[in-house]
N, C-alpha and C positions, 0 to 999 in steps of 0.2 A: 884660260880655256882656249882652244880651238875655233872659238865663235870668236865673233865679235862683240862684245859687254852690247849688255840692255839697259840702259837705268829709264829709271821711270821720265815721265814729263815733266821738265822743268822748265817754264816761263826764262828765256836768257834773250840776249844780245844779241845779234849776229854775230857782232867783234866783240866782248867782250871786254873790256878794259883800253879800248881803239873806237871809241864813237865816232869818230873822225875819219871811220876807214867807210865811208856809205859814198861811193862813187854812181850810184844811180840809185833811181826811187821806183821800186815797181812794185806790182796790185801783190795781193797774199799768192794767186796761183801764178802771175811769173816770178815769183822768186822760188815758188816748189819745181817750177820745170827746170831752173836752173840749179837747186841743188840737189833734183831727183838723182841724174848720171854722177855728181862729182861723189855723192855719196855710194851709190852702186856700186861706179871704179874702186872706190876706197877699199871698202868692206869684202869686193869678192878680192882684191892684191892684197889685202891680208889674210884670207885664205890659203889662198895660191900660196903664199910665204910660207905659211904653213907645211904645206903639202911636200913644197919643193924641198922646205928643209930636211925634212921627216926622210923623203929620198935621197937626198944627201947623206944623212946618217943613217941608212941601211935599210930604211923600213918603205915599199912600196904599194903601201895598203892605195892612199888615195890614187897616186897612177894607177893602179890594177882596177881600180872602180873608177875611171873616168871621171876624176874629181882636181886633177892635174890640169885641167884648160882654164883658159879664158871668156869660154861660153859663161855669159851668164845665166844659161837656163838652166845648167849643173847646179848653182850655187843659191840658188833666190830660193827661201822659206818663204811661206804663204804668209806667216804672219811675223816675221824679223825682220824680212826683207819690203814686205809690202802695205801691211797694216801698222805696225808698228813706227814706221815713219812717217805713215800721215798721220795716225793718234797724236805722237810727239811735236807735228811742225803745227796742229791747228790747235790741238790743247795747248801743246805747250810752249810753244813759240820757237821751236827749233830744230832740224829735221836729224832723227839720230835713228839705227837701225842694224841689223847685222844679217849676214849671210847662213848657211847653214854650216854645220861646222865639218870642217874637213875630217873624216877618218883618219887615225893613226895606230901605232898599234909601235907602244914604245919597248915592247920586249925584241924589236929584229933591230934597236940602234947599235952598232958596232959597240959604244961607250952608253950605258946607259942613261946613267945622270948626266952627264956632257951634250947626250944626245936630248932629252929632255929640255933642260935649259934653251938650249940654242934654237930647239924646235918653237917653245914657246914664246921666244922671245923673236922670233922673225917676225910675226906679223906685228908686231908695236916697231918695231926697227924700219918696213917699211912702210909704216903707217908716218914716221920721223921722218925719212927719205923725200916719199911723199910731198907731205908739208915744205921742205927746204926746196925742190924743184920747182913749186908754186910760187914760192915767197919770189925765186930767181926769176919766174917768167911775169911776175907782176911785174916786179922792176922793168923787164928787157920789153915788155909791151907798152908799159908808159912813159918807156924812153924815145918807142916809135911813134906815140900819139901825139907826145908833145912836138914830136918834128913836123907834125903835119901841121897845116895853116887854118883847118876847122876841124870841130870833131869827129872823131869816125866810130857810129853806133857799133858799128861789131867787136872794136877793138873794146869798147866802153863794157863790152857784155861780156867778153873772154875774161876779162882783169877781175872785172865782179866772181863770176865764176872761180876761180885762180885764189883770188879773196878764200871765199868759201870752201876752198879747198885747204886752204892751208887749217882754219878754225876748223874745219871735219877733221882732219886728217890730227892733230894737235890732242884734239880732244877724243878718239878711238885709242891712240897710241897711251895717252893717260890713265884714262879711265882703263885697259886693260892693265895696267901695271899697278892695280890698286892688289894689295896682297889677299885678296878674300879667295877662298875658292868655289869655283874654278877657276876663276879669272888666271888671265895670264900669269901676272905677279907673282901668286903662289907657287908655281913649278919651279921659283929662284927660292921664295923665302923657306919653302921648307927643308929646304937642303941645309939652311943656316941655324936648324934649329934639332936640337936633343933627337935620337931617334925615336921614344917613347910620345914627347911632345907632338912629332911632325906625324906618327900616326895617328895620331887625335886630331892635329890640324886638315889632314888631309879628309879625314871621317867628316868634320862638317861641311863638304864641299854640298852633300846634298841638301841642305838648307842654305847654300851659300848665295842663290837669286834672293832667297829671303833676307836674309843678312845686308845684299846688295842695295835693296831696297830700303832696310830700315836704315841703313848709313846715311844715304840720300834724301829721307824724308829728317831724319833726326839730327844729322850732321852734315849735311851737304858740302859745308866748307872745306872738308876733309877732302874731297875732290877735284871739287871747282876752283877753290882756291889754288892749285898749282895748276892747274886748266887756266886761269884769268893769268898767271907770270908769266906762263911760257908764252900766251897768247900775246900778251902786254911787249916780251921780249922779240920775240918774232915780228910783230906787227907794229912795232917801235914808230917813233917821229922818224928816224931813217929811211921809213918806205912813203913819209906821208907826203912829200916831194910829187911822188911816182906816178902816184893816185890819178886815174882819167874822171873829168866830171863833164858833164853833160852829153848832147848825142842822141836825146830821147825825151 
């Protein structure tokens, strides 16, 4: 979908499958001040992916409604963007949330199904982008910590940050790519499927937060579980080198 997926609270890790990535120890609300913006950033540049693509392929619904910026005050739901990620970071131990969803309007794409696809899939693509620029600047920060001759709290708090960045960013990209609708993923798999099928598939999109839900309460693995590989592969013994600790 256009948003960013909601799943319910799930009690997780920060790292996931990387216990070994905890480069600082802080109280429950400095680690929300710290992942309040990376998740913000996240959530409203997958919009914007959105938006921009949709413009790209012909259609200029979200420009034409000022939905095309950077302001966050365009893009913040009252309860996706604000309730929703404190419910998830105190219930559930992990702060997860989405924007409102950008307007599109896929009948003015030049190519329809091509424009569809592509549209859908920007904001998981820069939600991947994302993630790999963090993974980069953890390294190129704990390459300057380590040059220094004590530790330096800010650099300690950026890398944390950075950290959390890549796990948000990992885990939005995934979890959109799960083929339920509306979720992102669907705007790919229905295209691979009978036309008679894929109107039936598309029809349950309005029970599809329900569906979203019952996966997560009843089969969770079905998500997490490539959410814990990717995270396990990105956040590898390769970065555990890099890691700043102490400073605070």
């Amino acid at each position: 979908m256009r948003a960013t997926a909601r799943p319910a609270a799930r009690r997780a890790e920060p790292f996931p499958g990387n216990s070994h990535l905890r480069p600082i120890a802080l109280d429950k609300v400095g680690t929300f001040l710290l992942l309040a913006p990376v998740l913000l950033f996240s959530i409203i540049a997958h919009e914007y992916a959105h938006g921009y693509a949709a413009l790209k392929q012909g259609d200029a619904t979200a420009y034409q409604l000022g939905r095309l910026t950077w302001n966050p005050i365009k893009h913040i739901d009252p309860f996706m963007s604000i309730l929703l990620p404190i419910l998830t970071y105190y219930i559930g131990g992990f702060m997860f949330g989405g924007a409102k969803p950008v307007p599109v309007n896929p009948r003015n794409y030049r190519n329809f199904k091509r424009g569809d696809i592509i549209v859908s899939l920007a904001g998981v693509a820069v939600n991947f982008v994302i993630a790999l620029v963090c993974i980069a600047l953890v390294v190129i920060i704990g390459m300057v910590g380590q040059r220094t001759q004590q530790p330096v709290p800010e650099l300690v708090l950026l890398q944390t940050m950075m950290l959390y960045g890549v796990m948000i960013n990992i885990i939005l990209a995934i979890f959109n790519l799960v083929p339920i609708p509306p979720l992102d993923g669907s705007h790919v798999l229905k295209y691979l499927l009978p036309p008679a099928w894929a109107l039936q598939y598309q029809r349950a999109g309005r029970y599809g937060i329900i569906i979203v839900f019952a996966v997560l309460l009843f089969a969770p693995g079905l998500v997490f579980a490539p959410i814990g590989l990717v995270s396990r592969v990105a956040l590898g013994s390769w970065v555990q080198p890099f890691i700043l600790h102490g400073g605070f």
